[in-house]
PDB file with one MODEL, atoms N, CA, C and O in Angstrom:
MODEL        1
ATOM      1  N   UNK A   1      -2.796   9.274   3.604  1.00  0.00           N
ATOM      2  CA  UNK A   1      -2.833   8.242   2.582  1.00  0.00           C
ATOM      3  C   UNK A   1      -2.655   8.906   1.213  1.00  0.00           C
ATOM      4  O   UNK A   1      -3.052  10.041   0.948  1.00  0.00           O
ATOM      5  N   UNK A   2      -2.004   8.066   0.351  1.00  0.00           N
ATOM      6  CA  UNK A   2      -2.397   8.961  -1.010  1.00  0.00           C
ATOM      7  C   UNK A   2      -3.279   8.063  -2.029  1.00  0.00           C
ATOM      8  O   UNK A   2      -3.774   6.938  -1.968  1.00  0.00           O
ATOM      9  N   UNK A   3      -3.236   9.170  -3.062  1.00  0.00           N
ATOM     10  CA  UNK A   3      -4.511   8.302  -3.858  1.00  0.00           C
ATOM     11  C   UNK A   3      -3.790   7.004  -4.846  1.00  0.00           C
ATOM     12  O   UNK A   3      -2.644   6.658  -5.133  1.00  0.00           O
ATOM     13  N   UNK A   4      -4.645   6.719  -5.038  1.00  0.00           N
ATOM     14  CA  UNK A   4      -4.677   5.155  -5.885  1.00  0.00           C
ATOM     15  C   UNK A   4      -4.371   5.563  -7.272  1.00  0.00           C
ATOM     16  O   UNK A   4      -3.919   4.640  -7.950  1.00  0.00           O
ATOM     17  N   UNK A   5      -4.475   6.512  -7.776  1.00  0.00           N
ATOM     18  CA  UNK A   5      -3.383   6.811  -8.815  1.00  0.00           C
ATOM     19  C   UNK A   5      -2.053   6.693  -9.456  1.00  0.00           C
ATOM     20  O   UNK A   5      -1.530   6.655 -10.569  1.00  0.00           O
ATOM     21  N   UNK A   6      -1.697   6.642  -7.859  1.00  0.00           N
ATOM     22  CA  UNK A   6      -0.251   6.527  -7.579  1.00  0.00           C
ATOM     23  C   UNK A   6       0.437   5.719  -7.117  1.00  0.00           C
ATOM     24  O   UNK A   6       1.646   5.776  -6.894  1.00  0.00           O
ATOM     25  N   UNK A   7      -0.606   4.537  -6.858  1.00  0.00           N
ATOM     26  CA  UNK A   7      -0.115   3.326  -5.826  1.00  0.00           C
ATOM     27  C   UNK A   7       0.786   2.127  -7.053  1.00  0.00           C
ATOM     28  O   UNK A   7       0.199   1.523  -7.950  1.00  0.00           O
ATOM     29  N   UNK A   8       1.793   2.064  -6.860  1.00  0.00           N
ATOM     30  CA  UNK A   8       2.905   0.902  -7.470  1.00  0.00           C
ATOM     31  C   UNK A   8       2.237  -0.087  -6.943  1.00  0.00           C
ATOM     32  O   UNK A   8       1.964   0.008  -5.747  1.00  0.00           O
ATOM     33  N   UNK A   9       1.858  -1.133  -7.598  1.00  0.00           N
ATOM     34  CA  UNK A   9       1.306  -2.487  -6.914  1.00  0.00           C
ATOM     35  C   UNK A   9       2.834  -3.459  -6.870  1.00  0.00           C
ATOM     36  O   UNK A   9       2.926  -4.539  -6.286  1.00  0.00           O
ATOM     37  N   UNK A  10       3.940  -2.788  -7.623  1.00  0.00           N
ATOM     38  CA  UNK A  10       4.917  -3.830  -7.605  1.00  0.00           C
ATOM     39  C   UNK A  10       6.132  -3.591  -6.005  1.00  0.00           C
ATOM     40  O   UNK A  10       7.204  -4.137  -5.745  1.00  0.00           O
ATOM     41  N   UNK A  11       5.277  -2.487  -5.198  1.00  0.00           N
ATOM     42  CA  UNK A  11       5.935  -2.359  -4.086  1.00  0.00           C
ATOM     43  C   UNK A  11       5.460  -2.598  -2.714  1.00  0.00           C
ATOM     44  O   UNK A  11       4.249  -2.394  -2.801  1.00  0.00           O
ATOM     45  N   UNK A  12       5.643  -2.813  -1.886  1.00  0.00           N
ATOM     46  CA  UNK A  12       4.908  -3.750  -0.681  1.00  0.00           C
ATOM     47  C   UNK A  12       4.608  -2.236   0.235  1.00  0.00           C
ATOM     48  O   UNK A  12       5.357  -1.391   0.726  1.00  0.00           O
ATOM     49  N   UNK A  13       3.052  -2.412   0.164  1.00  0.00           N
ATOM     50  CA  UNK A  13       3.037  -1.031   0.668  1.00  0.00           C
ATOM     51  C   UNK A  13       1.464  -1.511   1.862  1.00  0.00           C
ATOM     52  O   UNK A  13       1.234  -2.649   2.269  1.00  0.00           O
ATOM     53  N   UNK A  14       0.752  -0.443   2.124  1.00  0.00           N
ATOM     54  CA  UNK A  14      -0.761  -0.475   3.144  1.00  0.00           C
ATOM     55  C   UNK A  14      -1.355   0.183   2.170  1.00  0.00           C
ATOM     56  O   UNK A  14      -0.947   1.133   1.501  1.00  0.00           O
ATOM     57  N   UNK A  15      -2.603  -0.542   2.135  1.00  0.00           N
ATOM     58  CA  UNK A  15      -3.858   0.028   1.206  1.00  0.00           C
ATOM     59  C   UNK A  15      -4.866  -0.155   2.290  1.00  0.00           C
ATOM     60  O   UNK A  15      -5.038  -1.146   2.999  1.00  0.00           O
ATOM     61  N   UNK A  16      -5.634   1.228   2.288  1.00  0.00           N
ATOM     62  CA  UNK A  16      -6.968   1.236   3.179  1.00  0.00           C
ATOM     63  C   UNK A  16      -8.546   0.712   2.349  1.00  0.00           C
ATOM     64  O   UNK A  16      -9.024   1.246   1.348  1.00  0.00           O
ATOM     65  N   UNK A  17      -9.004  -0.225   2.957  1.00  0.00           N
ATOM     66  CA  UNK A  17      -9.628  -0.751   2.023  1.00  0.00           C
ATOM     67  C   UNK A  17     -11.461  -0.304   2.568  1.00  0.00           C
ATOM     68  O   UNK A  17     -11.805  -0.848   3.617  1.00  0.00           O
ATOM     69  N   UNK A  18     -12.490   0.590   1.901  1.00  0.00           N
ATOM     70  CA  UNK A  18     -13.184   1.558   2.545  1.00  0.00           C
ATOM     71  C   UNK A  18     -14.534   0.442   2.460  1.00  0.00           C
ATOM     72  O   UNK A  18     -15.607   0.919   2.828  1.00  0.00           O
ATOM     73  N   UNK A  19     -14.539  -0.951   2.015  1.00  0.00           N
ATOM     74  CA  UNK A  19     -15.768  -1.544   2.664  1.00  0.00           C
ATOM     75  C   UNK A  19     -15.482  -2.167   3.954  1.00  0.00           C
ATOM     76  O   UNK A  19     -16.441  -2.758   4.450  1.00  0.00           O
ATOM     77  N   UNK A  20     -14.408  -2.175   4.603  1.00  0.00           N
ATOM     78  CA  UNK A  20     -14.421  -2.815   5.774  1.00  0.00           C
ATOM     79  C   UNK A  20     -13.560  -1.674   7.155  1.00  0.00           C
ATOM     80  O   UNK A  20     -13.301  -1.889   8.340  1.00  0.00           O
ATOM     81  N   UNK A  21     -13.366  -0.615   6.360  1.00  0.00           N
ATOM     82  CA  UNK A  21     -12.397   0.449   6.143  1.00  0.00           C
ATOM     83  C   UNK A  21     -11.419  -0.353   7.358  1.00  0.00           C
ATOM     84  O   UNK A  21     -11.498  -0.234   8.580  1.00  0.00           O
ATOM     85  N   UNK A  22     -10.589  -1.105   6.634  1.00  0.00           N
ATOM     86  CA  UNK A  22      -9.088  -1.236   7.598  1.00  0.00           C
ATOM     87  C   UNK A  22      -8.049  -0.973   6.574  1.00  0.00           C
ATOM     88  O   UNK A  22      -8.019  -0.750   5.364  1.00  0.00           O
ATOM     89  N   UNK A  23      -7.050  -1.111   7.743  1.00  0.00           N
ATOM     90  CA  UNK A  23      -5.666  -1.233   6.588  1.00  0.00           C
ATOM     91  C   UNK A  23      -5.452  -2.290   6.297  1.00  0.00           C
ATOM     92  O   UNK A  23      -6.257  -3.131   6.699  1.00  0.00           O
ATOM     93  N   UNK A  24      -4.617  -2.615   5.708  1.00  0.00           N
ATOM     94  CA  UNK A  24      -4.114  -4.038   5.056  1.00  0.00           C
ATOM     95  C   UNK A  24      -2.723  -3.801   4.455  1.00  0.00           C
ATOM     96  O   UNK A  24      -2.127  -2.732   4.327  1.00  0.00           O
ATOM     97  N   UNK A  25      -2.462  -4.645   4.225  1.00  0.00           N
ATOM     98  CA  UNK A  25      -0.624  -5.019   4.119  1.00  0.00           C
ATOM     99  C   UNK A  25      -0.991  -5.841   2.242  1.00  0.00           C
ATOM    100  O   UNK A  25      -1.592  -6.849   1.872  1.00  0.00           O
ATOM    101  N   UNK A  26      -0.418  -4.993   1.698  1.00  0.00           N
ATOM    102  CA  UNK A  26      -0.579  -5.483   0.586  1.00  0.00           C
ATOM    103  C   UNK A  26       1.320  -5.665  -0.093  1.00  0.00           C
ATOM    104  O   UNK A  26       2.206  -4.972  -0.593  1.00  0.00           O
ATOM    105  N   UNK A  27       1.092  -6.881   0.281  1.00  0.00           N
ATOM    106  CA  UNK A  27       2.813  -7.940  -0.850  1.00  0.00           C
ATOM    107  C   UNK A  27       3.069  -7.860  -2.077  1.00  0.00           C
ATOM    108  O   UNK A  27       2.448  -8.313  -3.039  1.00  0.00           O
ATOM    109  N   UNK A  28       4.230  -7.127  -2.013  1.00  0.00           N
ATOM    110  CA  UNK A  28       4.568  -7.047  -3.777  1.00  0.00           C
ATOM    111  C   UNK A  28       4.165  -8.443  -4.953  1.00  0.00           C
ATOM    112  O   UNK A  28       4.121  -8.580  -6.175  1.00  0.00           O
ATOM    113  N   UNK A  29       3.939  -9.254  -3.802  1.00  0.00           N
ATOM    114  CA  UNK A  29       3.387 -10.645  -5.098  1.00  0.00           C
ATOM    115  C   UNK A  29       2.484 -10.683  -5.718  1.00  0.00           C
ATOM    116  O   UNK A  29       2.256 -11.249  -6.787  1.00  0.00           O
ATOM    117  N   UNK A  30       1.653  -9.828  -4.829  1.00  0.00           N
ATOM    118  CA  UNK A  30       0.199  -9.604  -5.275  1.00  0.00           C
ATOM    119  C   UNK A  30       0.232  -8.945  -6.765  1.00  0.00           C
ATOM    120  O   UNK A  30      -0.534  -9.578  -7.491  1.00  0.00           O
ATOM    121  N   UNK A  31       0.846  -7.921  -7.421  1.00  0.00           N
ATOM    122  CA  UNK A  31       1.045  -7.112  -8.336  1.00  0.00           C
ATOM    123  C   UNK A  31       0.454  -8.191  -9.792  1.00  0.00           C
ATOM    124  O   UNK A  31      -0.679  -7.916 -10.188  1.00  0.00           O
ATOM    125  N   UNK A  32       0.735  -8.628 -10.070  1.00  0.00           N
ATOM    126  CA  UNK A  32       0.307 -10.384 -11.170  1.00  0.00           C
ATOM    127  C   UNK A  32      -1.321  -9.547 -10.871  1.00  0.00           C
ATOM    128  O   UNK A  32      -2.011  -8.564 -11.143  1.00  0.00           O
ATOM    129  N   UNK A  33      -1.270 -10.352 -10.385  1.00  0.00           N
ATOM    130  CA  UNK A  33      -3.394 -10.196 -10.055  1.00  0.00           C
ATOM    131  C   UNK A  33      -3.658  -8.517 -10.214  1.00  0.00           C
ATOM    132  O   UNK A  33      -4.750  -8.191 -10.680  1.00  0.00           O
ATOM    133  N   UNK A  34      -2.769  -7.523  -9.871  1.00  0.00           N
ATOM    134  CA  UNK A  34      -3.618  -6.140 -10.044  1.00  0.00           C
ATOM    135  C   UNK A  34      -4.062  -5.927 -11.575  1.00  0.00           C
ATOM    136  O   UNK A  34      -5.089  -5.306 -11.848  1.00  0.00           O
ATOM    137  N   UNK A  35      -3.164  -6.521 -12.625  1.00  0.00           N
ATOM    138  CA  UNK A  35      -2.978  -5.825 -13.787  1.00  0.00           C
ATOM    139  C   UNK A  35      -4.314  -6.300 -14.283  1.00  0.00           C
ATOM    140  O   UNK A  35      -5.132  -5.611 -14.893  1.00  0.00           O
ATOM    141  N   UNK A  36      -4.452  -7.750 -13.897  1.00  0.00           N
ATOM    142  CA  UNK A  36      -5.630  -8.299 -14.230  1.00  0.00           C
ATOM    143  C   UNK A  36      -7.271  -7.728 -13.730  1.00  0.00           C
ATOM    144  O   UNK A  36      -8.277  -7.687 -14.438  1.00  0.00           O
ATOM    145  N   UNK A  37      -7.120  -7.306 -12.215  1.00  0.00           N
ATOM    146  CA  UNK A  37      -8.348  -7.634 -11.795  1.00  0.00           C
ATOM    147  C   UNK A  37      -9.047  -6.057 -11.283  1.00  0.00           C
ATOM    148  O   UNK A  37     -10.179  -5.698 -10.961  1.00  0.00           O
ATOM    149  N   UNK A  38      -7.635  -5.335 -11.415  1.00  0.00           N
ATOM    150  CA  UNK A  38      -7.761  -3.810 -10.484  1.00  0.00           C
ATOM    151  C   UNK A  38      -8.785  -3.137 -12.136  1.00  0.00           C
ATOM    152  O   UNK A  38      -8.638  -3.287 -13.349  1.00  0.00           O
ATOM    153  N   UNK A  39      -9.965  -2.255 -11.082  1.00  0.00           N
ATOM    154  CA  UNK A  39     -10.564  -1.247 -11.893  1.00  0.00           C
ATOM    155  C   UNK A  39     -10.685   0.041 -11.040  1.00  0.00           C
ATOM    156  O   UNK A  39     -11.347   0.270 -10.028  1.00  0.00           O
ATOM    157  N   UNK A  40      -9.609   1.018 -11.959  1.00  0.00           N
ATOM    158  CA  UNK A  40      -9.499   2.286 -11.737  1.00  0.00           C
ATOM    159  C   UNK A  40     -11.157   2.993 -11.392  1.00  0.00           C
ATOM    160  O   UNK A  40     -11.792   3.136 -12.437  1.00  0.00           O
ATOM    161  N   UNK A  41     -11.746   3.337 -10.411  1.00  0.00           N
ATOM    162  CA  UNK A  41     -12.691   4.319 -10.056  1.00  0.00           C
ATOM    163  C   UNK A  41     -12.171   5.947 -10.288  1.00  0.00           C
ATOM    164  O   UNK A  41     -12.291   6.731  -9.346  1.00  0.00           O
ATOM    165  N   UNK A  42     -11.664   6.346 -11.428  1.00  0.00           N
ATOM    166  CA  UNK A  42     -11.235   7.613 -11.594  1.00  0.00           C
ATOM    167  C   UNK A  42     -11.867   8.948 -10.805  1.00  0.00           C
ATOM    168  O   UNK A  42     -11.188   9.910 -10.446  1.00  0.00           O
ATOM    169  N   UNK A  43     -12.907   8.844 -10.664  1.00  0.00           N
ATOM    170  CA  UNK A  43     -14.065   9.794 -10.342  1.00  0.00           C
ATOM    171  C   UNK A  43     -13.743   9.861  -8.527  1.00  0.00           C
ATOM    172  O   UNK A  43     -13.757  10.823  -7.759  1.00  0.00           O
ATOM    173  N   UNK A  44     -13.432   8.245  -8.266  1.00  0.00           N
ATOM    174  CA  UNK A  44     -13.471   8.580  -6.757  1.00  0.00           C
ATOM    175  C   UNK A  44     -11.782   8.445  -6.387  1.00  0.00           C
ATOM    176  O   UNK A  44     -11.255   8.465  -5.274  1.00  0.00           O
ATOM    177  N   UNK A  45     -11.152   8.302  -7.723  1.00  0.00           N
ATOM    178  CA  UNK A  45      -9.644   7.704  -7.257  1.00  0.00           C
ATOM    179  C   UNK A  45      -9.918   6.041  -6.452  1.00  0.00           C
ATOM    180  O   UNK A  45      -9.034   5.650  -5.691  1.00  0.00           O
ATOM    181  N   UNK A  46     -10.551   5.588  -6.569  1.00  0.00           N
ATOM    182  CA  UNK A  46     -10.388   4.161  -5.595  1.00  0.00           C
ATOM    183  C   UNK A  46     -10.406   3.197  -6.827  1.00  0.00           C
ATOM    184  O   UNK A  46     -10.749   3.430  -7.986  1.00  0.00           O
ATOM    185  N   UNK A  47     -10.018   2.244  -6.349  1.00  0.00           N
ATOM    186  CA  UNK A  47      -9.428   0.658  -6.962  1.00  0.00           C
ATOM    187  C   UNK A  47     -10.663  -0.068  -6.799  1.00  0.00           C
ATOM    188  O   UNK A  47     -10.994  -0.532  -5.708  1.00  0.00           O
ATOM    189  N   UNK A  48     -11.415  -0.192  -7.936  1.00  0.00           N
ATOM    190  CA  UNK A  48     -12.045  -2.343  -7.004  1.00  0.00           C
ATOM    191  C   UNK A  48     -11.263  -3.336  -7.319  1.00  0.00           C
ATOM    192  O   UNK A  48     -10.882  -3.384  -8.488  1.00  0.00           O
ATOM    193  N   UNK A  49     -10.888  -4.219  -6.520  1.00  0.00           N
ATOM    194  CA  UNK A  49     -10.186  -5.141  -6.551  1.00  0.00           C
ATOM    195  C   UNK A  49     -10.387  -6.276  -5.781  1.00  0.00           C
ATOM    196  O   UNK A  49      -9.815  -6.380  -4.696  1.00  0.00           O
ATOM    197  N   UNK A  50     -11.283  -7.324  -6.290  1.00  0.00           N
ATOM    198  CA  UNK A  50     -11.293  -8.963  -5.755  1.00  0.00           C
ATOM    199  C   UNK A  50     -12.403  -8.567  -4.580  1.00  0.00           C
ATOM    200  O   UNK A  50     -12.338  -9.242  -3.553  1.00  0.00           O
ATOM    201  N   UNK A  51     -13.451  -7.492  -4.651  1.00  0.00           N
ATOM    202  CA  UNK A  51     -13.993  -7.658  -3.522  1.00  0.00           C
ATOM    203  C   UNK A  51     -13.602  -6.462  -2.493  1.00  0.00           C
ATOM    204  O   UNK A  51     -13.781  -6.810  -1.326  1.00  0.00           O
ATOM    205  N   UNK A  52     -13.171  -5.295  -2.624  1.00  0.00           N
ATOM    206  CA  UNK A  52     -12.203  -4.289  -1.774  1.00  0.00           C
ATOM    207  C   UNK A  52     -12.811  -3.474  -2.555  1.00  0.00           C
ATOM    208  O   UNK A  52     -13.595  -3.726  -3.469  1.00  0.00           O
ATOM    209  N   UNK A  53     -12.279  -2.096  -2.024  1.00  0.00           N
ATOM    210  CA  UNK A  53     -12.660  -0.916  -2.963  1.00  0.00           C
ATOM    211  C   UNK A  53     -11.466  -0.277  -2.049  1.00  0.00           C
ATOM    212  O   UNK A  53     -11.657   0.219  -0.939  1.00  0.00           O
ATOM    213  N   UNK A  54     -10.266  -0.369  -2.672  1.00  0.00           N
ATOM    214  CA  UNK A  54      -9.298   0.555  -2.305  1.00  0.00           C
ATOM    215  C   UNK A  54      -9.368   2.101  -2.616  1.00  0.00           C
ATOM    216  O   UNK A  54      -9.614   2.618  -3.706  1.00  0.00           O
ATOM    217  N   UNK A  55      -9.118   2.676  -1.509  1.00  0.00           N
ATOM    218  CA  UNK A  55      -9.087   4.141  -1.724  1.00  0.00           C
ATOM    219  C   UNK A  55      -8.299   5.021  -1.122  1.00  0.00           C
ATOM    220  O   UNK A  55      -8.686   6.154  -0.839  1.00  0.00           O
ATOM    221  N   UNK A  56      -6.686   4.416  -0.780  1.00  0.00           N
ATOM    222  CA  UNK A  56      -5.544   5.072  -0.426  1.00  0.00           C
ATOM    223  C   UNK A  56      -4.601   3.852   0.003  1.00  0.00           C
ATOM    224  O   UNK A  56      -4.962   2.878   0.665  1.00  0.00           O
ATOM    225  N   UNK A  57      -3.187   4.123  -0.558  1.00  0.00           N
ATOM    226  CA  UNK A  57      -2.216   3.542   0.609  1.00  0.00           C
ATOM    227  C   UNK A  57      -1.206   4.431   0.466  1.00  0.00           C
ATOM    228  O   UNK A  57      -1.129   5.401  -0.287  1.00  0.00           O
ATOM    229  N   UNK A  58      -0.193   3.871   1.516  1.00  0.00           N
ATOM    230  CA  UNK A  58       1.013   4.702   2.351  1.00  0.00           C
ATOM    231  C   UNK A  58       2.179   3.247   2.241  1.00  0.00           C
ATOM    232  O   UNK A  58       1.880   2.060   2.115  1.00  0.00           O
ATOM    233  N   UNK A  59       3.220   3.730   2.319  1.00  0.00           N
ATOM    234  CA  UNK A  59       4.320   2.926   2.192  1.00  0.00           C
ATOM    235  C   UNK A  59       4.658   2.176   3.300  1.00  0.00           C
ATOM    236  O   UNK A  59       4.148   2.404   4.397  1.00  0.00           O
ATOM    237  N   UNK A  60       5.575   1.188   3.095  1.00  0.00           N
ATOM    238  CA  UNK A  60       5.415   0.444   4.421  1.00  0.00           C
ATOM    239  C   UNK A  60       6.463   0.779   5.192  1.00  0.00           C
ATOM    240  O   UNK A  60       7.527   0.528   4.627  1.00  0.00           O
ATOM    241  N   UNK A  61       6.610   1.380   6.563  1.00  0.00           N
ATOM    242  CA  UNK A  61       7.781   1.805   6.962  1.00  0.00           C
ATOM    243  C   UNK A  61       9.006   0.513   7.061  1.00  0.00           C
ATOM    244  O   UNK A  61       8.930  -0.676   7.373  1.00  0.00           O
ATOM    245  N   UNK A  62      10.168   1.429   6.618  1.00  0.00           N
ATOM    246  CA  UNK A  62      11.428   0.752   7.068  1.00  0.00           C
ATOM    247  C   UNK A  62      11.158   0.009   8.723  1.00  0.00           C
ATOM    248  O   UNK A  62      10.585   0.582   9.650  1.00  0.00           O
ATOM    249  N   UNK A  63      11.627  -1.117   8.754  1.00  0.00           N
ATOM    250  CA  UNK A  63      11.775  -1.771   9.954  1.00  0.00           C
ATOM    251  C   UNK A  63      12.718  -0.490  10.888  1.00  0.00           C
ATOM    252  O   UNK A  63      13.625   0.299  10.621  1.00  0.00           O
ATOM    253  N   UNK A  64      12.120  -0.745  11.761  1.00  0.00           N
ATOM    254  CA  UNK A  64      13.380  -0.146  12.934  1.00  0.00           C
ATOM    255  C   UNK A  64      14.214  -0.858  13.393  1.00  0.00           C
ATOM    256  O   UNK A  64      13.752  -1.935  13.768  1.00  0.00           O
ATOM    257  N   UNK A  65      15.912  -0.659  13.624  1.00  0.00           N
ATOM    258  CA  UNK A  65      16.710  -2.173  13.756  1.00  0.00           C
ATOM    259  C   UNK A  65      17.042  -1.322  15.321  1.00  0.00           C
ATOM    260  O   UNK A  65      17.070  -0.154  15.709  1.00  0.00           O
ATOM    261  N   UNK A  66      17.282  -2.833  15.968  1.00  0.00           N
ATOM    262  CA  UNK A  66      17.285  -2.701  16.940  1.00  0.00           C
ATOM    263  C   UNK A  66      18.606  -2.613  17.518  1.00  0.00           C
ATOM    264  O   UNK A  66      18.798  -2.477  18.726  1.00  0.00           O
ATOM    265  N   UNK A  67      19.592  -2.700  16.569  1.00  0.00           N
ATOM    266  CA  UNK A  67      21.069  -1.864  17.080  1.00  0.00           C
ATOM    267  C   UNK A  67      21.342  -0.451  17.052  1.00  0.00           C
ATOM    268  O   UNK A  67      20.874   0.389  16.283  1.00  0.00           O
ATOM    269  N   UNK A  68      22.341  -0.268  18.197  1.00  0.00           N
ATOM    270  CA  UNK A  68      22.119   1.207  18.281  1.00  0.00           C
ATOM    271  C   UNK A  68      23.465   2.120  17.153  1.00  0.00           C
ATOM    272  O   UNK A  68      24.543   1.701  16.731  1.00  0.00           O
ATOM    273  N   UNK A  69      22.850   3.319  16.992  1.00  0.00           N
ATOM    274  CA  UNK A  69      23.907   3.850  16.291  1.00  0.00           C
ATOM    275  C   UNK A  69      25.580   3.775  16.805  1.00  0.00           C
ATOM    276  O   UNK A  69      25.982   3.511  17.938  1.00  0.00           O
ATOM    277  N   UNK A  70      26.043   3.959  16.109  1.00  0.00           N
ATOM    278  CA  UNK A  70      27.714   4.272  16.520  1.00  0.00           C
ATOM    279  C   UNK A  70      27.771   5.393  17.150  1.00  0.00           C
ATOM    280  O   UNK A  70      27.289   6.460  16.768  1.00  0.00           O
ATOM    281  N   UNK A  71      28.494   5.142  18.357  1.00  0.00           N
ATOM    282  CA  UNK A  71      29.293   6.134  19.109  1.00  0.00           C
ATOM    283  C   UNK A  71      29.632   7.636  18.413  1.00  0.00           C
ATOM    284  O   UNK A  71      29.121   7.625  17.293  1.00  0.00           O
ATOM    285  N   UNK A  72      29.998   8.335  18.551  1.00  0.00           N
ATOM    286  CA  UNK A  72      30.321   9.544  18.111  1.00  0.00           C
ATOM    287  C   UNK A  72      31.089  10.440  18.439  1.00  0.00           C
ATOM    288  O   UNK A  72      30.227  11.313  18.330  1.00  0.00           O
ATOM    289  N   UNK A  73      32.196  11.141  18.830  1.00  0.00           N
ATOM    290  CA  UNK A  73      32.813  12.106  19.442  1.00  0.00           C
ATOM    291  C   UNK A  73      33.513  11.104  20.568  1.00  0.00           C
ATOM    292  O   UNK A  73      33.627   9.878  20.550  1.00  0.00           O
ATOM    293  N   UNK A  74      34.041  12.321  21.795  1.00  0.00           N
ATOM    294  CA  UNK A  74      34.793  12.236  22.949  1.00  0.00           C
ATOM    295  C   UNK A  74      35.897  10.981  22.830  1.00  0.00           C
ATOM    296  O   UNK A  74      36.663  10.742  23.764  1.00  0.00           O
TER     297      UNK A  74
ENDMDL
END
C-alpha cells in the first residue's frame, strides 16, 4: 500500500480503511467531498474521513480483457 500522502483522490483507486481494516474501492467522484472533509494525520500518514481512518491505498488494476493477443510469427 502506499501512504496517504500520496493518494490522488481525483483517481479511482483502493484505500485500506484501519477501523474496520478492509479495502474499499474508492470512485473518482468521491474527490468533491475529500477536499472538504479529509484530515491529514501527518504523524501517522492516515486520512480521517466521514468516519474511516484511511491509512494506505494502491491503484486499481487495469481490467484484464478477455481477448487474446495477436498471433505472432510462423
Amino acid at each position: 500500500m502506499n501512504p496517504m500522502s500520496s493518494f490522488d483522490p481525483d483517481q479511482p483507486s483502493q484505500v485500506h480503511d484501519a477501523v474496520s481494516d478492509r479495502i474499499l474501492d474508492w470512485p473518482a467522484g468521491w474527490a468533491h467531498m475529500w477536499s472538504r472533509y479529509a484530515v491529514l494525520e501527518e504523524s501517522a500518514d492516515s486520512v480521517h474521513f466521514l468516519g474511516l481512518i484511511l491509512d494506505g491505498w494502491k491503484s486499481m488494476a487495469a481490467p484484464i480483457s478477455s481477448e487474446r493477443p495477436p498471433r505472432t510469427g510462423r
